[in-house]
MIKENU-821274 format. One line per field, with one value per residue (C-alpha): x, y, z; residue in three letters; residue number from 1. Coordinates in Angstrom, 3 decimals. Example, Ala and Ser with C-alpha at 12.3 -4.5 7.8 and 13.67 -1.06 7.14 Angstrom:
! residues 2
xx <- 12.300;13.670
yy <- -4.500;-1.060
zz <- 7.800;7.140
resn <- ALA;SER
resi <- 1;2
END
This chain:
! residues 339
xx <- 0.000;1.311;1.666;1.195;4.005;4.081;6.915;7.476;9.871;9.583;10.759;14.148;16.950;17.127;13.077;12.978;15.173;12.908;10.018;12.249;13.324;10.004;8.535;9.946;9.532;7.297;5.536;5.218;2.455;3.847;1.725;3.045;2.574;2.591;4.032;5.485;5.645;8.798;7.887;10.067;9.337;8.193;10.069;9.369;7.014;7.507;4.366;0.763;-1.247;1.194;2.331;-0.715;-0.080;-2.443;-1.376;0.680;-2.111;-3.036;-6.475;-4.293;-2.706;-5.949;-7.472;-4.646;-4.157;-0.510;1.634;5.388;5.776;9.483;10.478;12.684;12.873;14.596;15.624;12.792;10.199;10.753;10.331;6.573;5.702;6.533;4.580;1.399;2.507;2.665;-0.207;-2.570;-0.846;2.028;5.602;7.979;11.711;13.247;16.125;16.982;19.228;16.216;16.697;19.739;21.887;19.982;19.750;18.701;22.178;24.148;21.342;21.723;25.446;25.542;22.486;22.578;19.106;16.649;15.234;11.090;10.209;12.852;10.445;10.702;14.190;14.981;12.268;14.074;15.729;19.179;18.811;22.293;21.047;24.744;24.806;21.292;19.635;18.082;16.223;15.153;12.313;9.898;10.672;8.154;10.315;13.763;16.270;17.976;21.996;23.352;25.700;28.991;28.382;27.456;30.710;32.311;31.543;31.152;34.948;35.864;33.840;35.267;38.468;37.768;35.555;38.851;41.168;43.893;43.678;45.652;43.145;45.913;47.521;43.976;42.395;41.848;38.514;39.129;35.884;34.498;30.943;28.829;26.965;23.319;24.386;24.172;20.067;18.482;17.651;19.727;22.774;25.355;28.559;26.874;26.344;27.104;30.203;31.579;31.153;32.677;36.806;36.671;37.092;36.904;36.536;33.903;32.360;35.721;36.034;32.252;30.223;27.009;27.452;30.636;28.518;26.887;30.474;31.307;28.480;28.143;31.970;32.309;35.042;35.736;35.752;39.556;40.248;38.493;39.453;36.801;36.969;34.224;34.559;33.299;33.546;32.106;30.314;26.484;26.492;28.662;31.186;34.330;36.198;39.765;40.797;43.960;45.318;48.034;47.871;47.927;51.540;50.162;48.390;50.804;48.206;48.247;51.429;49.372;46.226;45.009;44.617;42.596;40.699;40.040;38.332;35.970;35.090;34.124;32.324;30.757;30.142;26.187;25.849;24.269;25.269;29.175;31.467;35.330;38.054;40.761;44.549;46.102;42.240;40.327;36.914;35.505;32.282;31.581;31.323;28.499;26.938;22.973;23.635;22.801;26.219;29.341;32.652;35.327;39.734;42.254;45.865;48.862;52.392;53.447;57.056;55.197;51.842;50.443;47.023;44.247;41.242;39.250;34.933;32.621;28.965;26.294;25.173;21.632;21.318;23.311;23.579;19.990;16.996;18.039;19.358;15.747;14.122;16.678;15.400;11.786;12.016;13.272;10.479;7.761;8.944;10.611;13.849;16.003;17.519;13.582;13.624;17.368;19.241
yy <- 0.000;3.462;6.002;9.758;12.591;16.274;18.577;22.192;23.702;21.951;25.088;24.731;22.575;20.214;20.272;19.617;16.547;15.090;15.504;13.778;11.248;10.302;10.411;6.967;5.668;2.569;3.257;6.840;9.379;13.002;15.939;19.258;22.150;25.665;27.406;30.902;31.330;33.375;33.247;31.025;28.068;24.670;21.422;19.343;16.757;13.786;12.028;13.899;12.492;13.545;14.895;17.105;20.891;22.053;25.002;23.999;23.237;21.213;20.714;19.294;17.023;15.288;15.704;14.524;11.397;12.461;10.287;11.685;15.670;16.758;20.068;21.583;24.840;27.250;26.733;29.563;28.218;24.777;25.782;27.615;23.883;21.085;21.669;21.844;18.741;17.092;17.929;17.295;13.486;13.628;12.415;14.845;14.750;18.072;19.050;21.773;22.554;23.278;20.214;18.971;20.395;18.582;22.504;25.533;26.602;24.901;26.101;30.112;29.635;28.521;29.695;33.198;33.035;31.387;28.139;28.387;24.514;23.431;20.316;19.420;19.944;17.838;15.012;14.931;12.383;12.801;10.770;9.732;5.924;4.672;5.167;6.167;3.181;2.255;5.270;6.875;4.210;5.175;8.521;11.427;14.030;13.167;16.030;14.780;15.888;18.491;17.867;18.640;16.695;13.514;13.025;14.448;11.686;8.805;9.384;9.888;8.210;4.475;5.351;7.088;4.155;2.174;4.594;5.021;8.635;11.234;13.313;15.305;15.967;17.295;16.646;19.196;18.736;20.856;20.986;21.621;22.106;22.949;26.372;24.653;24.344;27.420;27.155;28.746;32.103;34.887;36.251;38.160;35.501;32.905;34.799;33.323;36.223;35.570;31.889;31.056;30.840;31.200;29.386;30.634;29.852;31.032;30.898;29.854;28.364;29.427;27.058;26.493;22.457;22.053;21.124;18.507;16.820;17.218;15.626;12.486;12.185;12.594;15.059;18.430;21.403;22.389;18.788;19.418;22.463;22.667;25.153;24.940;26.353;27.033;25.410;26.824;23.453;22.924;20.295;17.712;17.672;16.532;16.823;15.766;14.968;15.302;12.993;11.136;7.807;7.282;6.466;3.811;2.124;-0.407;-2.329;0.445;-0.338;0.416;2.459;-1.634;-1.671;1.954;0.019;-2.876;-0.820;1.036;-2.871;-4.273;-1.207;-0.448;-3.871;-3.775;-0.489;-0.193;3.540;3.045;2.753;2.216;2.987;-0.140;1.443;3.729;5.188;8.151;9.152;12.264;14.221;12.747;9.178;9.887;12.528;12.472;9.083;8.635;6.830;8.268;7.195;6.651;6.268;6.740;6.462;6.617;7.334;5.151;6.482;9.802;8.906;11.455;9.752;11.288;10.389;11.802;11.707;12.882;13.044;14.523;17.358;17.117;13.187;11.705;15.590;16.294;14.631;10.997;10.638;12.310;9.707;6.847;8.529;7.824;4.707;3.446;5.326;3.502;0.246;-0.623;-0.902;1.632;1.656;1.708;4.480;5.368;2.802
zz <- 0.000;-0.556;1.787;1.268;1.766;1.979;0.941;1.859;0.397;-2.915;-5.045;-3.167;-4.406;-1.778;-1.726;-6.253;-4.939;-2.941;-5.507;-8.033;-5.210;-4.275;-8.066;-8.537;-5.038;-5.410;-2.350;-1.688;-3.697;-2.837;-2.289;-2.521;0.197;-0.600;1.891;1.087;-2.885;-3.429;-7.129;-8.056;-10.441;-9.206;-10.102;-13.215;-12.502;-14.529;-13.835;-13.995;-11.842;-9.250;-7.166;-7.160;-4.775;-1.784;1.255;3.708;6.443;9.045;7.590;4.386;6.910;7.867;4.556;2.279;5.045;5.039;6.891;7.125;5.977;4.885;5.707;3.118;4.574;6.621;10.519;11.661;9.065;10.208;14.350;12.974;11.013;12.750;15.953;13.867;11.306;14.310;15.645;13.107;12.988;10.542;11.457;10.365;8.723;8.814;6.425;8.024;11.325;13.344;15.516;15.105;18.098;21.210;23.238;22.690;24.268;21.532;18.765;20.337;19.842;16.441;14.916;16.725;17.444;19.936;19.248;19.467;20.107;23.015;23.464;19.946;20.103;23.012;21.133;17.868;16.524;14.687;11.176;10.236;9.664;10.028;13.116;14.364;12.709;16.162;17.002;14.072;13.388;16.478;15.773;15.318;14.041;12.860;12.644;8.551;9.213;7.186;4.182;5.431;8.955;7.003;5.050;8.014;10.839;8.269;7.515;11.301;13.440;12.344;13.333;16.423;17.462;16.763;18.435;15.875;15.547;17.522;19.242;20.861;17.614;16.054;12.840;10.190;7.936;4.641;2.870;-0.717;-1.474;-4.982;-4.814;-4.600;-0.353;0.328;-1.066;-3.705;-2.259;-4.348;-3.011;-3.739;-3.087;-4.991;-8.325;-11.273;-11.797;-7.715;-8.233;-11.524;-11.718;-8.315;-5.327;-1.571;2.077;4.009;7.661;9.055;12.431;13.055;10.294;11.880;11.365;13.175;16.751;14.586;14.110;17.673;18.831;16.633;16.511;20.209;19.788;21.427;19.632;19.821;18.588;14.973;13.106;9.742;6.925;4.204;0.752;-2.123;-5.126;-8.815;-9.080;-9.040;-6.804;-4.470;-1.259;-0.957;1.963;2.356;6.473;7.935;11.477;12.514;13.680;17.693;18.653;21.075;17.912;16.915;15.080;12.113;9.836;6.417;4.830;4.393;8.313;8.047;5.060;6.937;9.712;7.353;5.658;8.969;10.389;7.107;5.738;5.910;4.864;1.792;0.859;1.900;-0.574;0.075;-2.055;-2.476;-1.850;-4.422;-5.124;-3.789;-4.720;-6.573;-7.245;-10.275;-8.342;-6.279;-8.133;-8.025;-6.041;-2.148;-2.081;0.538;-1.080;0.799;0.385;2.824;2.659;5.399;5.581;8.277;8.667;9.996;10.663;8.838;7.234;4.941;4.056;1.123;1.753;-1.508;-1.021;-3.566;-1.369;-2.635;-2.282;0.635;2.274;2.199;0.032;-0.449;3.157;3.941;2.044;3.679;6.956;5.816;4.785;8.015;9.821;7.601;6.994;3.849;2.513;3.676;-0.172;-1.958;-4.121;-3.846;-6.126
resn <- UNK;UNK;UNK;UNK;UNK;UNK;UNK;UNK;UNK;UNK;UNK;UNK;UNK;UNK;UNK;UNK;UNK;UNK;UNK;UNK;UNK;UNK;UNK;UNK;UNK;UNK;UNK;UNK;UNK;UNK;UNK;UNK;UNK;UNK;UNK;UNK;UNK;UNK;UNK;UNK;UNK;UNK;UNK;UNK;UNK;UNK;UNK;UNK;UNK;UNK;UNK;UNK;UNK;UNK;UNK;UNK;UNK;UNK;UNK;UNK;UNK;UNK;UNK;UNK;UNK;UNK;UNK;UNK;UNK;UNK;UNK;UNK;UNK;UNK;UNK;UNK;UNK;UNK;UNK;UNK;UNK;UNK;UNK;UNK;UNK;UNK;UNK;UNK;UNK;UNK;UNK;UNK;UNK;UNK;UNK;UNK;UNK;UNK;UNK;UNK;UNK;UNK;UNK;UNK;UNK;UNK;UNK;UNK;UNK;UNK;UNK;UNK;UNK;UNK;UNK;UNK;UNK;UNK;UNK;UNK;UNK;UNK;UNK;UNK;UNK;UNK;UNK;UNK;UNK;UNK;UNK;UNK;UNK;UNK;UNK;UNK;UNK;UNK;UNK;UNK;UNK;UNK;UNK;UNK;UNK;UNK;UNK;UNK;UNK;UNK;UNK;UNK;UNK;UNK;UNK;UNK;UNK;UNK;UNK;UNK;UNK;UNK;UNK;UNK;UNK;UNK;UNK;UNK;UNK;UNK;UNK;UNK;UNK;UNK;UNK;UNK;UNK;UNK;UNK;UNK;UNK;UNK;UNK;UNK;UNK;UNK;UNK;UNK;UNK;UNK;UNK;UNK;UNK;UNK;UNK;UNK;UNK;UNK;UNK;UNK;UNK;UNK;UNK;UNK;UNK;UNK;UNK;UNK;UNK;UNK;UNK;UNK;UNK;UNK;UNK;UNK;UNK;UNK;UNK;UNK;UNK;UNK;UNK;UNK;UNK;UNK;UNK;UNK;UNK;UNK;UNK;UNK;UNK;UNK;UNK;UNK;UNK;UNK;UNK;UNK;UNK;UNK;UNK;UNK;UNK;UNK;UNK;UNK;UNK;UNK;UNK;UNK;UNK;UNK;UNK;UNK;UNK;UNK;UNK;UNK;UNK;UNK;UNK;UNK;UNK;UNK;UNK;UNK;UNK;UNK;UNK;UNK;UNK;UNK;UNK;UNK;UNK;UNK;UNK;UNK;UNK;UNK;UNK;UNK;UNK;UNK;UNK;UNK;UNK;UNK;UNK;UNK;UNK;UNK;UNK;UNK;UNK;UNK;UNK;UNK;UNK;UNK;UNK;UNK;UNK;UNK;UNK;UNK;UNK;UNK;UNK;UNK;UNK;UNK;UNK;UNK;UNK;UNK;UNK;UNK;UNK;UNK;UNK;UNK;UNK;UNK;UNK;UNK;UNK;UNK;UNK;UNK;UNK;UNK;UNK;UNK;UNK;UNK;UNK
resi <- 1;2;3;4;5;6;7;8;9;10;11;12;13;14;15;16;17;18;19;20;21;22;23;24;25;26;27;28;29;30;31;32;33;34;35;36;37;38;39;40;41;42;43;44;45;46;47;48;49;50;51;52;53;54;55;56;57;58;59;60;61;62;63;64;65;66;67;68;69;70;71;72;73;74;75;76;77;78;79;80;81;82;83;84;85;86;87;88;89;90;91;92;93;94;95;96;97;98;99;100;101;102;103;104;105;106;107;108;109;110;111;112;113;114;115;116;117;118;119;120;121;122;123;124;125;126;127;128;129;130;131;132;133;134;135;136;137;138;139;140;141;142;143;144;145;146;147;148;149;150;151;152;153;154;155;156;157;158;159;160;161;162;163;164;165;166;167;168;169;170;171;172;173;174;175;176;177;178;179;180;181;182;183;184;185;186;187;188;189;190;191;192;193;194;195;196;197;198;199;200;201;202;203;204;205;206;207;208;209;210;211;212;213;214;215;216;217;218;219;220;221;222;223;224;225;226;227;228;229;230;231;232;233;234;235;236;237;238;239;240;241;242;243;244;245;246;247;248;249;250;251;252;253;254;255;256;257;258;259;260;261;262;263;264;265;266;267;268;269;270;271;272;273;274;275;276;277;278;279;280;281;282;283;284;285;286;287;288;289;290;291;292;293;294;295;296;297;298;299;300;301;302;303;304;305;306;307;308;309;310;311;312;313;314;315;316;317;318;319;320;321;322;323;324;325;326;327;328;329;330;331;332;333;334;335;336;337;338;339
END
């Protein structure tokens, strides 16, 4: 039987995804829910009988017998929806950082602005499936990570678990992203004229999804230094991340032992791909796939290791992980409708 989902946000890149996303999920008929019409246009759809368009309601809720609602849309738009969503009976995946950072405290730091729904907040579910499989099924509202976080802790967290890395020593995240992160809303620094042949850093030491690495990583802050940047691409994340190997680690002689921890942590994991030695992934790879493709390599004589992490920003950083998130909330194959 299918179930019904709502999008707001659908005019937004990470929103078109999900229509596209869902379009060709066997299971899902998608309905989407004007919220605020900026004007601009609304997504292709491919098939016309759906997804049809109502308001962004309650009353739509209960009317459309909507059973999960994804929020596409800004932190502060997200805090007015979801208590009503909810409400009215929907479970609700937000793609936004609205309920990601488990306080308002840590929110007010890094967001610069109060958090409205501190219950919701302290309810919500973090969705990276990896390694929040457990929880995210009995969830009612499940905060979907953001992009950069995502390739982030699926590159670190293995090895932490294992405790090869140097904590004292620190590890550097250096961090390339396509324009369509930074949203669809016009601005300035992502014009097509400051964008193309260009390439620059921004939000340094201060990026609002550093506390998400912290706290799924287990790291402290002066542990993980994190500089995004951008990159005159359309879409995709790469990140390349810089350790040394704990000197009390004698078990580490090769990037085959760092391999070999990825293969046995990841070895279930549908959407984790790892490199073989010699090979690191790029953006064209996982592009407009929910895959995370991993390769790491190691100078043993120094320790220094790196490993290189490339996401599609749209897919695995927002809408397919979304939809990953979904289908682990409603039953079905966590991979139906993404492969």
């Amino acid at each position: 039987m299918s179930s019904r989902a709502g999008i707001v946000g659908y005019r937004g890149y990470s929103g078109a995804e999900l229509v596209q996303i869902l379009e060709r999920h066997p299971h899902i008929e998608p309905v989407l829910m004007d919220h605020r019409d900026d004007g601009s246009p609304a997504p292709p759809i491919r098939n016309a009988s759906h997804p049809h368009r109502a308001p962004c309601t309650a009353q739509t809720v209960k009317n459309e017998a909507l059973t999960i609602v994804f929020l596409a849309t800004p932190p502060e738009v997200s805090m007015e929806l979801a208590p009503f969503m909810l409400a009215a009976g929907a479970r609700v995946i937000d793609l936004s950082g609205a309920f990601r950072l488990g306080t308002t405290e840590n929110y007010r730091t890094w967001y610069k602005a109060p958090h409205t729904q501190p219950e919701l907040l302290a309810e919500a579910v973090y969705g990276l499936p990896e390694y929040c499989r457990q929880r995210i099924p009995n969830a009612r509202l499940v905060a979907n990570p953001g992009c950069y976080p995502t390739a982030a802790n699926l590159a670190i967290r293995p090895l932490l678990e294992a405790g090869v890395i140097d904590r004292a020593a620190g590890i550097v995240c250096d961090a390339k992203s396509g324009v369509s992160g930074a949203g669809r809303k016009a601005t300035l620094n992502n014009s097509f004229c400051e964008v193309t042949e260009n390439f620059s850093a921004y939000s340094v030491l201060h990026h609002r999804h550093v506390p998400e690495v912290l706290q799924v990583s287990g790291l402290e802050e002066r542990e993980f230094s994190f500089t995004a940047q951008l990159l005159p691409l359309d879409r995709g994340i790469l990140e390349t991340i810089y350790f040394r190997i704990s000197g009390t680690n004698t078990s580490i002689a090769s990037a085959e032992d760092l391999l070999a921890i990825y293969e046995k942590r990841y070895a279930a994991e549908p959407f984790i791909r790892i490199y073989n030695p010699g090979h690191m992934p790029d953006l064209h790879g996982v592009a407009r796939t929910n895959f995370c493709d991993i390769g790491v390599t190691l100078d043993a004589k120094t320790g220094r290791a790196v490993v290189v992490c490339a996401i599609d920003n749209l897919v695995k950083g927002a809408a397919g992980q979304a939809v990953q998130n979904m289908n682990l909330m409603l039953g079905f194959a966590e991979t139906e409708g993404l492969l």
